[in-house]
Each structure stands twice: as C-alpha cells, then as structure tokens.
Residue, then its C-alpha position, 0 to 999 in steps of 0.5 A: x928264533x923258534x919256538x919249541x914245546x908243540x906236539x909233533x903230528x899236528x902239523x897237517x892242521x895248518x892247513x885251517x890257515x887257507x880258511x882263516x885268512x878268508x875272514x880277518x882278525x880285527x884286534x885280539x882282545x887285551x884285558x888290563x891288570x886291573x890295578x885300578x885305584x890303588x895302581x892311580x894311588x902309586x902314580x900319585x904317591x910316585x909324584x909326590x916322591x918327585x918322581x913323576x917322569x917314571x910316574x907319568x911312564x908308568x900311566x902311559x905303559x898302562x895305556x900300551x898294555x891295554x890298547x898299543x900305542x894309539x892308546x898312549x895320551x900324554x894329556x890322560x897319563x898327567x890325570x893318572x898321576x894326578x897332575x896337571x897337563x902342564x906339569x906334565x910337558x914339563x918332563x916331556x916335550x910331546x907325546x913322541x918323547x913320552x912314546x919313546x920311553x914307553x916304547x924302550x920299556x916294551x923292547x926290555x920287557x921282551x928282552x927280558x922274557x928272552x933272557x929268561x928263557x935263555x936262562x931256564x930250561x934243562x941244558x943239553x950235554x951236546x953242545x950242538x943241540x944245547x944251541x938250538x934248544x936255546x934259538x927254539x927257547x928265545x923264539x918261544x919267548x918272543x911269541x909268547x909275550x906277543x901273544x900275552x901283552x899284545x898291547x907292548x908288543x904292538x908298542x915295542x916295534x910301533x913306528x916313531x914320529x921322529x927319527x931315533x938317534x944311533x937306533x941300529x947301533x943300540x939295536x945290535x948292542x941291546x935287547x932282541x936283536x942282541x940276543x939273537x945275534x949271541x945264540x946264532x953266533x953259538x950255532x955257528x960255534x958249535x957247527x949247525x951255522x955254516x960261518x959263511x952264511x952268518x953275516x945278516x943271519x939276523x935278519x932272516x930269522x927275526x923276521x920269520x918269527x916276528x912275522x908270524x907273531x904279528x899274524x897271531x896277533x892281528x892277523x888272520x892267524x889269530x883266528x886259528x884254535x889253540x891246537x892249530x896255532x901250536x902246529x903252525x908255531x911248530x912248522x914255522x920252527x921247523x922251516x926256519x931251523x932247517x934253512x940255518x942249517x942249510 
C-alpha cells in the first residue's frame, strides 16, 4: 500500500524525523462531530425503534472516534440511548462483546475509504502503471483515514480481550488485507510483481504503511510539519514500491 499525491524533491526534509523523535507525541488531538443532543435524540428514537443493539453501537462508535477504544464504556453508551445499564447487558454480554461491534465498524469504515480510492481516480491506459496507481490509491486511503479518524483507527486494530473466531480466515476474505491482496495480485498480472515473490507479499506491504500511519499518529512522527509529513509519506512509497519490484 502506498501513497501518491506528494510533491517530489521534498524528500530530503525527513531528515527533521532525527529531531522529532527526540521529543514524543503523546496523543493527536481528535475533535467529535459534534452531533450533540440531536445525535442522543437518534439513540434514543433508534431505541424506541427497537433497535437498540445498533443504538448502543452507535454511542460506543462515538466514543472510538473521539478517544479509541479505552474510551469505549458499555455503562455510558446505555445512558446515550437512554437506557438502563440493564437493558443494555441485555444485548451485550460485556464490554468485549460491545468493542467487538465497534471494532468491525472501525475495520469497514477503512475498507470503505479503500475501496473508494480503488474506485475513483483517472485510469492509466498501461496496464502495468494502472496497477501501481491503484497500490499508491489504496495506501493514501488507509494513511488518510489514520490521520482523520485517529480514534477508529486506533479501534480498528485495537487488541481484543478474548480470542476472535476464524479472525485469519475473515481477514483474508474481508476488508484491508482483502483489498490488498486483489491490487498485489494485479501487479503480478500485469508484470511489476515477480510471481515468485508473491506468496505473504501481504504482510510486508501492510506493515510498512500501517507502521508508518501508527508513527504519524501517536508516534514521534506526529510532530513532523505537514510539508515534512508529505516527503516521509513519499519516501516510504518509494522504498516500498521499489522493493516489489525487486
């Protein structure tokens, strides 16, 4: 996954990064959407709906967006819908079960953003550049939402109490990993992956990006200027794409 859109030339500036990680970034600052009463007023009307599984997953998906998942609290999402603790246990047994829902939300939401970018954008006539326009579009996407919706971001890979079952399987069939998978197996289609380094290619470029997405966020790269952010973004691209194509 990489990402595309950054000014060339700029990429001697990562060097500010030896400076940055001499001080750290505590936490990147995530405003709510403010929705406020009317947003409560959903919840509740969802409750009276009989709804109130998704009413009590939308408080607690607020609660992600603006403070990850620490900030998920079965208890207060009950009072957001307006409704008893009890109630609540009801529908979920604890609060795993209720940070299980919200953390698939966090995971389609970014598989979304992905899939649009896979969806948008001018196509290339060469089918070999067409592919990597489409691994640069997918890693701009997933960098993108970590730097928006920090909160979900942090959520959607946050680690669950208890064991999810068939959570390989679902991950290769579904969501990021998934998409992925289809562009590198695009590249090697089209010539830029040498098919005998495509089993786990996965793996690799997952980590590279995601890796730099966790630094911007609540990592000492967070403190890079917007400029400097954008070269480092570039550079990792560049190391990336470069090793793929051997």
């Amino acid at each position: 996954m990489l990402a595309a859109g950054y000014a060339p030339g700029r990429v001697a500036r990562v060097d500010v990064v030896w400076i940055a990680f001499v001080q750290h970034y505590d936490l990147m600052a995530q405003a709510t959407d403010g929705r406020g009463s009317d947003y409560r007023r959903h919840l509740r009307n969802s409750y009276h709906h009989g709804d109130l599984p998704n009413a009590l997953a939308d408080a607690a998906t607020e609660m992600a967006r603006a403070g990850g998942p620490d900030a998920i609290v079965l208890r207060a999402a009950a009072r957001a819908a307006g409704v008893s603790a009890a109630a609540a246990y009801r529908h979920f047994a604890d609060h795993d079960e209720l940070l299980q829902v919200v953390r698939q939300r966090a995971l389609d939401a970014l598989a979304a953003a992905m899939q649009q970018s896979l969806d948008s954008g001018a196509k290339l006539d060469d089918p070999a550049l067409e592919s990597v326009r489409r691994l640069r579009a997918i890693g701009q996407a997933y960098l993108r939402f970590a730097l928006t919706d920090p909160g979900l971001f942090r959520t959607a890979f946050c680690r669950p109490d208890k064991p999810v079952p068939d959570a390989a399987e679902q991950m290769a069939k579904h969501g990021p990993y998934a998409l992925l998978s289809g562009v590198l197996d695009e590249l090697v289609a089209h010539g830029v992956l040498d098919p005998a380094r495509r089993p786990g290619a996965e793996i690799p470029a997952w980590s590279a990006v995601h890796g730099l997405a966790t630094l911007l966020t609540d990592g000492p790269l967070a403190l890079l200027s917007p400029e400097d952010r954008a070269a480092a973004i570039e550079r990792n691209a560049d190391f990336l794409l470069n090793g793929i194509r051997g």
